[in-house]
C-alpha positions as CSV (number, residue, x, y, z in Angstrom):
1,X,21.6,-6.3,69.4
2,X,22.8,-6.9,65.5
3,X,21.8,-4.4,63.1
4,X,20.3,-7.2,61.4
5,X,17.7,-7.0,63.4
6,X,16.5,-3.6,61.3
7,X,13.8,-4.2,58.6
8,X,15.3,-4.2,54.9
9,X,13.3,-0.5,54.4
10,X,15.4,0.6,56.6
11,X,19.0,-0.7,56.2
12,X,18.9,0.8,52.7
13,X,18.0,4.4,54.1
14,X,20.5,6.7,53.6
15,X,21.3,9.9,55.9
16,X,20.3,13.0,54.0
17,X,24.0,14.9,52.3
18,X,22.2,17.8,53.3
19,X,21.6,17.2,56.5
20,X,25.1,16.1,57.2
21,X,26.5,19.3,55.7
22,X,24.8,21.1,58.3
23,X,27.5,20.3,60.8
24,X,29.8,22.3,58.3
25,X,27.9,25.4,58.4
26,X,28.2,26.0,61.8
27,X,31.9,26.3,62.1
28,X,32.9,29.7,62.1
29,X,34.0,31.6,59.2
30,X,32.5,28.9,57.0
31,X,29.7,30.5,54.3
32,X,27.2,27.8,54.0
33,X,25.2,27.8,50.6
34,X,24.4,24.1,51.2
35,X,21.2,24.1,53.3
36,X,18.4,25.7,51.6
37,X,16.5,26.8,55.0
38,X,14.8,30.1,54.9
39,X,16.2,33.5,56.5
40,X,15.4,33.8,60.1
41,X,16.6,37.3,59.7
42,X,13.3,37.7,57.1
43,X,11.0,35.9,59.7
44,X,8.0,38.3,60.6
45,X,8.5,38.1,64.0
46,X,5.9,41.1,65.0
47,X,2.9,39.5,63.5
48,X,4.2,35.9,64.8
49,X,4.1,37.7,67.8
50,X,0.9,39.3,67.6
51,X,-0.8,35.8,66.0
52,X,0.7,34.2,69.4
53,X,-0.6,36.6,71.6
54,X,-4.7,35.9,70.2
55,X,-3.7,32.1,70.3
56,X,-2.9,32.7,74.2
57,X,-5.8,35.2,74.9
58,X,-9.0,33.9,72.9
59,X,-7.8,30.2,71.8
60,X,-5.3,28.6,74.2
61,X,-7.9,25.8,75.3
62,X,-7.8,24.3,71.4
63,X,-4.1,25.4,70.8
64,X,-2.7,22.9,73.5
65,X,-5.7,20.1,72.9
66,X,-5.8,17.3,70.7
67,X,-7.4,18.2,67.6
68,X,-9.0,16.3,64.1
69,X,-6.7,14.6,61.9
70,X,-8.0,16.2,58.7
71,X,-6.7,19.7,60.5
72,X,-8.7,22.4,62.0
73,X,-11.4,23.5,60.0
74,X,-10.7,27.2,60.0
75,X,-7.5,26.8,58.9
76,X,-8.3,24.4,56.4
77,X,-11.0,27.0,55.3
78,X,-7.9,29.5,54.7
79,X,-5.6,27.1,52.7
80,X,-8.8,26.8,50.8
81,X,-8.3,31.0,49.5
82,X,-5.3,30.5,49.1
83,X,-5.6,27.7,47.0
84,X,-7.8,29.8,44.7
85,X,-5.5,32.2,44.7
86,X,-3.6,29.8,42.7
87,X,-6.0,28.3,40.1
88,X,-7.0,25.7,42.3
89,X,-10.9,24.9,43.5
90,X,-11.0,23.1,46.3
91,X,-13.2,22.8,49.8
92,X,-11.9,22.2,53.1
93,X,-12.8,18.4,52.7
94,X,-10.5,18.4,49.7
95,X,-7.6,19.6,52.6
96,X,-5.6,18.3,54.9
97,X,-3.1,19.5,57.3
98,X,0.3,17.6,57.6
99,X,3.5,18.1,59.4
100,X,5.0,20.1,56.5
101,X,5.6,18.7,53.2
102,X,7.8,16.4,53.8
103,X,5.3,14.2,56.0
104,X,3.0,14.9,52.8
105,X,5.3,13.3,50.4
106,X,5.7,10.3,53.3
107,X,2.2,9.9,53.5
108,X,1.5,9.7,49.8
109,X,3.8,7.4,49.0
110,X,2.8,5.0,51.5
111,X,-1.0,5.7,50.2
112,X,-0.5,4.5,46.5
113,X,2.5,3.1,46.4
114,X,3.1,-0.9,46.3
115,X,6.6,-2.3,45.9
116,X,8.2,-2.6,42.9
117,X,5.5,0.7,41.6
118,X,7.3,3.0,39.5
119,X,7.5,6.4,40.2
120,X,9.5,8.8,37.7
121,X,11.3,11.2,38.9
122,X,13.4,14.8,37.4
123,X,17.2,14.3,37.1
124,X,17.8,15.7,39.2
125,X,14.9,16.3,42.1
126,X,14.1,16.6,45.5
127,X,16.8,14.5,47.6
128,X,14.1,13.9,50.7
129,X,11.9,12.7,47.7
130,X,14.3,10.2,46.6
131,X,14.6,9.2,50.5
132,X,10.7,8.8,50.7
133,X,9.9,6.6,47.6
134,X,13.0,4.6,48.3
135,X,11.7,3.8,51.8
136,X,8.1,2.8,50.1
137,X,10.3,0.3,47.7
138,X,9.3,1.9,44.6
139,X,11.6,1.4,42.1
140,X,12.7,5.0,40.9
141,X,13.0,6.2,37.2
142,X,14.1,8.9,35.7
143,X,13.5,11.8,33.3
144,X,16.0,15.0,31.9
145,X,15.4,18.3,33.0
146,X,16.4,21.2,31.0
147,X,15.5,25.4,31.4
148,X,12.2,24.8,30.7
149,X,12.0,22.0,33.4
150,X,11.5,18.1,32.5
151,X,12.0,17.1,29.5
152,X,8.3,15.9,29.1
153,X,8.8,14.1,25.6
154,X,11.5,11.7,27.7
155,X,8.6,10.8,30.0
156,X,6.3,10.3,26.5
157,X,9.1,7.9,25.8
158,X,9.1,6.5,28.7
159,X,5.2,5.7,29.1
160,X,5.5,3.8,25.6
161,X,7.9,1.1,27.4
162,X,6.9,0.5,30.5
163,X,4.0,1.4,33.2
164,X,5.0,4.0,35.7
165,X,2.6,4.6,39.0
166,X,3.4,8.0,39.2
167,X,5.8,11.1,38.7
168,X,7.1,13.3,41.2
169,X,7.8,17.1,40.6
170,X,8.3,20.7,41.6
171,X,7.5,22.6,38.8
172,X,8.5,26.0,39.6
173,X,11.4,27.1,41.4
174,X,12.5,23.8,41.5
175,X,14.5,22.2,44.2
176,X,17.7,22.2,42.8
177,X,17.8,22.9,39.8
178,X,16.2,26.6,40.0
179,X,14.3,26.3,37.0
180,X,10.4,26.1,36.1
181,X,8.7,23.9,34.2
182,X,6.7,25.8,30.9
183,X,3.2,26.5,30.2
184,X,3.3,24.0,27.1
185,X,5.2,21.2,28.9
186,X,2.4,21.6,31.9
187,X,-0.1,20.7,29.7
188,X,2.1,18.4,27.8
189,X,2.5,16.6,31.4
190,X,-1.5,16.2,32.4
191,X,-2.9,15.3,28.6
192,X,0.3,12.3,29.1
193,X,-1.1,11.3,32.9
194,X,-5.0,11.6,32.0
195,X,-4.0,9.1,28.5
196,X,-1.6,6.7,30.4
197,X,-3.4,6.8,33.8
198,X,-0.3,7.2,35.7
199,X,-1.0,10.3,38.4
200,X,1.2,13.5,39.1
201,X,2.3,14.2,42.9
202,X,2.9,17.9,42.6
203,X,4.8,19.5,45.4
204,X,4.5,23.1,45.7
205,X,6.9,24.8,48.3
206,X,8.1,27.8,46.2
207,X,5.7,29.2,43.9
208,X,5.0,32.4,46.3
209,X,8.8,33.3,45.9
210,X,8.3,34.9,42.6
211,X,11.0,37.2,41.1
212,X,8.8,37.7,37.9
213,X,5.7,39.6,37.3
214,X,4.4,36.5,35.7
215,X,2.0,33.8,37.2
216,X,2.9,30.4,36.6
217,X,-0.7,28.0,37.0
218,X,-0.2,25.1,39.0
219,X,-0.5,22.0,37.3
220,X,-3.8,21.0,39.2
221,X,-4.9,24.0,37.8
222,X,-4.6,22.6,34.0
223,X,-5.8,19.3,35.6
224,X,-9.2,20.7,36.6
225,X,-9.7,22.3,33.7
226,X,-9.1,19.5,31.9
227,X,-11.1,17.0,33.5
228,X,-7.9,15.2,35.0
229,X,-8.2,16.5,38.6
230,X,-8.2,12.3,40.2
231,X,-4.7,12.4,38.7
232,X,-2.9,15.2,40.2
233,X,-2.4,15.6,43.9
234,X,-1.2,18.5,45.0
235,X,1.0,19.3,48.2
236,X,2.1,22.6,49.5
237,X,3.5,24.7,52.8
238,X,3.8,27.6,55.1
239,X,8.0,27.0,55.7
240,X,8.8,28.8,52.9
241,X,6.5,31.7,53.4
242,X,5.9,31.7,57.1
243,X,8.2,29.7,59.5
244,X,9.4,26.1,59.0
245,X,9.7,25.5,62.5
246,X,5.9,25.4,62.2
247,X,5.6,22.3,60.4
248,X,2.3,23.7,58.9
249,X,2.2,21.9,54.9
250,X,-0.9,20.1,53.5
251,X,-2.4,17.6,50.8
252,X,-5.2,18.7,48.0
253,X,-6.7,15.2,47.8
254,X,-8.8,13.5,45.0
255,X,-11.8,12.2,46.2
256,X,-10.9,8.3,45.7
257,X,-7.7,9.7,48.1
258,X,-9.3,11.3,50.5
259,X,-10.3,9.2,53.3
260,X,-7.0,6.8,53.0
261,X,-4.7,10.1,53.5
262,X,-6.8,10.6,56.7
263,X,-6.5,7.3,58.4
264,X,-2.5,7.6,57.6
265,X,-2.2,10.3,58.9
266,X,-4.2,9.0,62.2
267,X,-1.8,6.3,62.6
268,X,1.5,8.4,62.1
269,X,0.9,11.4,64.2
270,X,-2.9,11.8,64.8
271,X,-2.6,15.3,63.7
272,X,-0.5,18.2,63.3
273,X,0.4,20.1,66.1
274,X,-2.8,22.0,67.6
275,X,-0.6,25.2,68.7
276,X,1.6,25.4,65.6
277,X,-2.3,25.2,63.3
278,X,-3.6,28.0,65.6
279,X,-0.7,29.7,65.2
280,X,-0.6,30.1,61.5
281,X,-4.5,30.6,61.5
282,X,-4.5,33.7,63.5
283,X,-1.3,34.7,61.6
284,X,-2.8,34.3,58.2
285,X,-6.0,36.4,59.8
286,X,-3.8,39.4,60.8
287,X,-3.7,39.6,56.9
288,X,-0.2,39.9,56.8
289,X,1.2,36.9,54.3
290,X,1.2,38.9,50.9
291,X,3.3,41.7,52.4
292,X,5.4,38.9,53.9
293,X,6.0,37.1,51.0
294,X,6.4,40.4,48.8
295,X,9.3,41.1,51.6
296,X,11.0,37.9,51.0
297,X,10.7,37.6,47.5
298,X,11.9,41.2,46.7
299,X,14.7,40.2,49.3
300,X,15.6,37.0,47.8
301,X,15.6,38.6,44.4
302,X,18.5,40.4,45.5
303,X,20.5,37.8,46.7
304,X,19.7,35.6,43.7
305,X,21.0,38.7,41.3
306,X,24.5,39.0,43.8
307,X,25.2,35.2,43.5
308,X,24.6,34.9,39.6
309,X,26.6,37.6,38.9
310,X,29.3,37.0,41.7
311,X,29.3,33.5,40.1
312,X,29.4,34.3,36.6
313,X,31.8,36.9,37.0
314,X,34.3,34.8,39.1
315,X,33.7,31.2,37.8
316,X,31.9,31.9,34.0
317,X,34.6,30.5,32.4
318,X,34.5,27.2,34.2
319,X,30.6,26.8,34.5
320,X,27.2,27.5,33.8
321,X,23.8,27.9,35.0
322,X,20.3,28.8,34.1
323,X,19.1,32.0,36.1
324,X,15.9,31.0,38.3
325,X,12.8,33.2,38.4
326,X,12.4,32.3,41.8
327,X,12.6,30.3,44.9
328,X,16.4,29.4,46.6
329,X,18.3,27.7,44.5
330,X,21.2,28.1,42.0
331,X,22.4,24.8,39.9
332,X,25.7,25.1,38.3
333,X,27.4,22.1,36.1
334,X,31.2,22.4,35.3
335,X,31.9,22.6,31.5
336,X,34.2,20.1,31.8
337,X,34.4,16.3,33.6
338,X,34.7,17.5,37.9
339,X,33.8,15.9,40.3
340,X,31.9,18.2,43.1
341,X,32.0,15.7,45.8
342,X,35.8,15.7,46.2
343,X,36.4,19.4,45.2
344,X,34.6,20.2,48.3
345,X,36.8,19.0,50.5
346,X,39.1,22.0,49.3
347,X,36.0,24.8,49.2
348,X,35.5,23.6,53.1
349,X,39.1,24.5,53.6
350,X,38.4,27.5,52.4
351,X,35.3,28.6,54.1
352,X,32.6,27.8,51.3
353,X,30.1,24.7,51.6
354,X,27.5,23.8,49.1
355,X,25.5,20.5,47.8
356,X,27.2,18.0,45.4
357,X,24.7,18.2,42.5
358,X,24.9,13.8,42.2
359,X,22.9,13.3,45.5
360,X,19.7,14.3,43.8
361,X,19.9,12.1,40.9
362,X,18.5,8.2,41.5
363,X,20.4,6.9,38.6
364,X,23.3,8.3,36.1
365,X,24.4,11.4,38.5
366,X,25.9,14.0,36.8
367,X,29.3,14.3,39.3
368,X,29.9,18.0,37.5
369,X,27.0,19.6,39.1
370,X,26.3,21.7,42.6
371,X,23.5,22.9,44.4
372,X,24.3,26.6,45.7
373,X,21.2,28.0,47.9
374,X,21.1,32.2,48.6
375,X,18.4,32.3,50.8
376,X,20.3,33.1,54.3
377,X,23.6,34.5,53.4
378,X,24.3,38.3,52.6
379,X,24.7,39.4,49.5
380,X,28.7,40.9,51.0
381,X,29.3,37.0,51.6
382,X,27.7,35.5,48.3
383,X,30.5,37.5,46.5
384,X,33.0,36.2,48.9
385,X,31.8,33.2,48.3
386,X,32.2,32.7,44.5
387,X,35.8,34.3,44.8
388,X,36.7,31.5,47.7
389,X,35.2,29.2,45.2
390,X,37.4,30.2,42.4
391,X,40.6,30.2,44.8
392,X,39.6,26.5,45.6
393,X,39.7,25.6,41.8
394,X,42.0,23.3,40.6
């Protein structure tokens, strides 16, 4: 059969860079900084343990059954505190469980968005993201992002010419770029959606991983309290906090959204895995999380501090970078014209992978950029690292 055969969607779908730079960081003696997976070595494998064992001994009849689309209600129930734990007011019929965020973001976009829609985007964001709203034929613009986050007087610009459907963003701890989006410029960003109608898919994956004493309010937080809550949809997970390899994420729904999320997710998956909801349930009821994520954020913390200054003391005179407050990532641009994607055909030589900063732009990449994640290599090989990336320089 021809490959013409595949639908248009489809032929236009690009692998993930990421993904294919996973191959890379299994070859031994290479330090991979490219995928930004969690540290299995900071997995709490006692109390995954111990949540298993009550799944086998009081639940394993539900855990291996099929179960409601929306999610299990007890589990939905617990999303729902920790949802208030972060500004947010919701019940569990505000709630549903997905196959982590990235199955939220899928769904979304194929709730509320028509061909041709346009949905604006950070430069640069999310490369999955791109991936999605490319696959739901939106056409993709985009806004600047700077170390307060995006540039929200672009998007004010932007809104004056031309009707967007929606903008896409992780506001703190972004994925790459490291940095968080301020208090003002949140506010900024809902008073612009609830005047121009356009709504706000906000995907929160790293918020927990906090290297700062201070709080940073969601932006359905401001939304509520504005009386903007229909615009923003908010989308979060347990991978970053928990285990990916669960696949636990969900969706904080508007009521207009609520039932149409549902019968999507009915017709992609029926639900999310019965054993891995169960799982997290009786994990998040051993009370364990906020130690958890206190462990991985102090530990992160650490490796964040090791690359920035490994970085800055090796490569400062050649590039620069915003410090993040939290989360996995470090994005560095060279201070001159380079190109990342062919200088790392040397760093692979020399035993260093990272990301090529222009895969997460949708237009205008910025070939002088680099996506560095900390989360899983020692703080010993993030200094090795930096110097293997100065020996590869030019």
């Amino acid at each position: 059969m021809s490959s013409q055969q595949l639908a248009n969607r489809v032929k236009a779908l690009q692998s993930s860079a990421i993904r294919d730079l996973l191959k890379h960081s299994k070859m031994e003696g290479v330090i991979s900084l490219g995928g930004g997976i969690p540290n299995p070595d900071l997995f709490d494998t006692e109390g995954l343990e111990l949540a298993m064992e009550r799944v086998m001994t009081t639940e394993r009849h539900n855990a291996f059954q099929y179960g409601l689309s929306e999610g299990d209600p007890a589990l939905r129930a617990a999303i729902c505190q920790i949802l208030a734990e972060r500004g947010i007011q919701s019940t569990i019929d505000d709630v549903m469980v997905t196959s982590g965020s990235q199955q939220s973001l899928d769904i979304l976009a194929r709730a509320v968005i028509n061909p041709g829609d346009t949905i604006v985007v950070e430069r640069p964001t999310y490369l999955a993201a791109l991936q999605v709203f490319q696959l739901a034929e939106a056409q993709l613009a985009s806004v600047g992002t700077d170390g307060e986050g995006m540039i929200v007087d672009e998007l004010a610009e932007l809104v004056q010419k031309q009707k967007i459907k929606a903008v896409y963003i992780v506001p703190t701890f972004g994925n790459p770029s490291g940095v968080t989006l301020s208090a003002a410029r949140r506010q900024q960003l809902v008073a612009l959606a609830q005047q121009h109608g356009f709504l706000i898919f906000e995907d929160d994956p790293y918020s927990e991983i906090n290297f700062s004493s201070e709080k940073f309010r969601t932006l359905k937080s401001y939304a509520q309290e504005m009386g903007a809550s229909d615009q923003v949809i908010y989308t979060s997970t347990f991978s970053k906090i928990l285990a990916p390899g669960a696949r636990v994420g969900w969706i904080v729904s508007p009521s207009w959204l609520k039932q149409s999320v549902v019968n999507l997710k009915q017709s992609t998956d029926l639900h999310t895995s019965s054993l891995s909801q169960s799982l997290t349930r009786h994990y998040l009821e051993t009370g364990r999380l906020q130690s958890q994520i206190a462990l991985i954020s102090k530990e992160y913390k650490k490796k964040c501090d090791a690359l920035c200054v490994a970085m800055e003391s090796e490569l400062g005179d050649r590039i620069r970078f915003h410090r993040p407050l939290g989360g996995m990532f470090l994005w560095a641009t060279f201070k001159e014209p380079f190109n990342t994607t062919e200088w790392l055909k040397t760093t692979l030589q020399n035993g260093v992978v990272y990301v090529p900063g222009e895969f997460f732009y949708c237009d205008n990449p910025d070939q002088s950029t680099l996506r560095l994640s900390y989360a899983s290599v020692s703080e010993e090989n993030l200094l090795k690292a930096a110097q293997r990336l100065k020996a590869s320089l030019p």
